[in-house]
C-alpha positions in Angstrom: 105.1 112.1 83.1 103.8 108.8 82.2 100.8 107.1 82.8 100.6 105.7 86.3 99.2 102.4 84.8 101.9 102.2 82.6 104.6 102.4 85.8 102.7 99.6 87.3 103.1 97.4 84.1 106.8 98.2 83.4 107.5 98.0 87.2 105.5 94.4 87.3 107.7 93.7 84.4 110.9 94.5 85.7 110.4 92.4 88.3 109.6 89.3 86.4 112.6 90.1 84.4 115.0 90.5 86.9 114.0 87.1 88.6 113.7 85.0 85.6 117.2 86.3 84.7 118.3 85.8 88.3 116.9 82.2 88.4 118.4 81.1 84.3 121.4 83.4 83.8 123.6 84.5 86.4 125.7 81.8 87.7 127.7 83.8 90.9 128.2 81.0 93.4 127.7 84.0 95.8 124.3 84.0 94.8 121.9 82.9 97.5 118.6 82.0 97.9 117.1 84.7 96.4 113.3 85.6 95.7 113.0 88.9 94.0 109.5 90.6 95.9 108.8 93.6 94.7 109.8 96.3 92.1 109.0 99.6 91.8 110.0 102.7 89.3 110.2 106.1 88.5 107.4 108.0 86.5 110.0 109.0 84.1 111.0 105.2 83.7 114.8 106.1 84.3 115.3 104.6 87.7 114.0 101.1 88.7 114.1 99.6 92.7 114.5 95.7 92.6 113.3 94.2 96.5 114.9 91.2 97.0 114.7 88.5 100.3 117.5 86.2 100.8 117.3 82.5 103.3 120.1 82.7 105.4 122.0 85.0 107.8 123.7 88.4 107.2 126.8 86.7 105.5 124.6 85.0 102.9 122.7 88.5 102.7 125.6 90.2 102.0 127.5 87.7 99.4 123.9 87.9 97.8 123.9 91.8 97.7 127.8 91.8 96.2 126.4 89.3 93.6 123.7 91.3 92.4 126.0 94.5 92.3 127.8 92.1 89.8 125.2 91.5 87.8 123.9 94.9 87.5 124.8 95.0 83.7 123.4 92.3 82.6 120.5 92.6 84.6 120.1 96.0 83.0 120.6 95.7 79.6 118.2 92.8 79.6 115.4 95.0 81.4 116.0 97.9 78.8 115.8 95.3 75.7 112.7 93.7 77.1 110.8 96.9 77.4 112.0 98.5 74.5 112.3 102.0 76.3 114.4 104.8 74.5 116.7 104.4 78.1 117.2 101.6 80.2 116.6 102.1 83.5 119.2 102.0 86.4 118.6 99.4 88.8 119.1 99.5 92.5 118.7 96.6 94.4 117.4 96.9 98.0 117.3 94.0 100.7 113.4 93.6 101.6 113.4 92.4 105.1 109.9 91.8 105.8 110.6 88.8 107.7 112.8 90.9 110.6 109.7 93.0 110.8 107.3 90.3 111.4 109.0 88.7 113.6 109.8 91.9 115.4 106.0 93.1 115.7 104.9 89.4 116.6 107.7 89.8 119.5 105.8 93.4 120.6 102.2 91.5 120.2 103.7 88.9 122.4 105.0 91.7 125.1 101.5 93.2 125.4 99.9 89.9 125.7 101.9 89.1 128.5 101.8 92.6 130.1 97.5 92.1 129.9 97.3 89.3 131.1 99.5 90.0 134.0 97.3 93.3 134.6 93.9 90.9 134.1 96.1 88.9 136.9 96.5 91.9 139.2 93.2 93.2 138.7 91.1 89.9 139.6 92.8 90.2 143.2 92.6 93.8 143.7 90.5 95.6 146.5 88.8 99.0 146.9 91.3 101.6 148.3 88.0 103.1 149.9 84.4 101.7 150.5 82.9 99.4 147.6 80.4 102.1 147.3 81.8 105.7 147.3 78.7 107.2 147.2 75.7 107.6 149.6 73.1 105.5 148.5 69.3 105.7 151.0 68.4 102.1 151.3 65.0 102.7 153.5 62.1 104.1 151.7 60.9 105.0 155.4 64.0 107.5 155.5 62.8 109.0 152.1 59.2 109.5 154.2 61.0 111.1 156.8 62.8 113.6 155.0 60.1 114.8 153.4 58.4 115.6 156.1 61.2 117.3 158.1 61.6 119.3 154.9 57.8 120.2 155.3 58.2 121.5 158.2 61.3 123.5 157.7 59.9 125.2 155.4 56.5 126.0 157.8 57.9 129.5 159.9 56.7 130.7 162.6 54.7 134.3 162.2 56.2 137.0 164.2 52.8 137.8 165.9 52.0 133.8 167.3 50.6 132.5 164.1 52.1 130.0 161.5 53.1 131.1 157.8 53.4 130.0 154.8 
C-alpha cells in the first residue's frame, strides 16, 4: 500500500492532467463543455476515477461521455508519462452530477418550507378541542382556607364514649 498522502498528490495530479489535456489536445467535436471536478485513485495507483460535469442536456452528456471513451488512450498514456509510475493507471470516467442534486435537495427544502408554513397557517387559527385549561386550577385563596379547615375537622373523630379524639 502506498502512502495516503501520496494518493492525494497523484490523484490531484491526474486530475490536472486530464483537464489540461482535455482543454489543449483532444479535438472531438463531440466534446462538450466539459469541467473535469474531481479525481480520485486506488492505493495501489492502478486504477484512476476522472469526475467530469458537462453544460447542456443528456444528448450533450452523452456525446461528451462517447468522446472521452475515445480519448481514453491518450488520456492514459499521458497520465502514466507524467507521473512516471512503473503502470499507468486505467482511467474511468464518471459523469459528476452535482448540479441534479442541488437542485433536487433545494426542490425538497422548498417542499418543507411550504408544508411549515402552511402548518404555521393552520396552527395560528386553531382552537382547543377541550377547555383552554385542562387542568383544575383554585383561583380563591378563600377556598384554600376552607379546605383546610374541613380537612381539620375530618380528621377530629368522634370518641366512642361522648368525647372528641385526636
Amino acid at each position: 500500500m502506498s502512502d495516503p498522502a501520496k494518493v492525494r498528490r497523484h490523484a490531484e495530479r491526474v486530475r490536472e492532467l486530464v483537464a489540461s489535456v482535455v482543454r489543449s489536445q483532444i479535438k472531438d467535436p463531440r466534446l462538450g463543455m466539459i469541467t473535469i471536478t474531481d479525481a480520485r485513485i486506488t492505493a495501489d495507483l492502478r486504477e484512476a476515477t476522472v469526475f467530469y460535469t458537462v453544460l447542456g442536456d443528456s444528448v450533450a452528456q452523452a456525446d461528451t461521455a462517447a468522446a472521452l471513451e475515445s480519448a481514453k488512450g491518450l488520456l492514459r498514456s499521458t497520465v502514466g508519462k507524467a507521473l512516471g509510475l512503473r503502470h499507468s493507471p486505467t482511467l474511468a470516467f464518471v459523469l459528476d452530477d452535482v448540479q441534479d442534486q442541488v437542485k433536487h435537495i433545494d426542490d425538497l427544502l422548498a417542499a418543507a418550507r411550504n408544508a411549515d408554513a402552511e402548518v404555521q397557517r393552520l396552527a395560528a387559527r386553531a382552537e382547543y378541542a377541550g377547555e383552554a385549561q385542562p387542568y383544575r386550577v383554585d383561583d380563591d385563596e378563600t377556598d384554600d382556607d376552607e379546605t383546610d379547615e374541613a380537612d381539620a375537622a375530618a380528621d377530629v373523630t368522634e370518641n366512642p364514649r361522648g368525647g372528641a379524639a385526636r
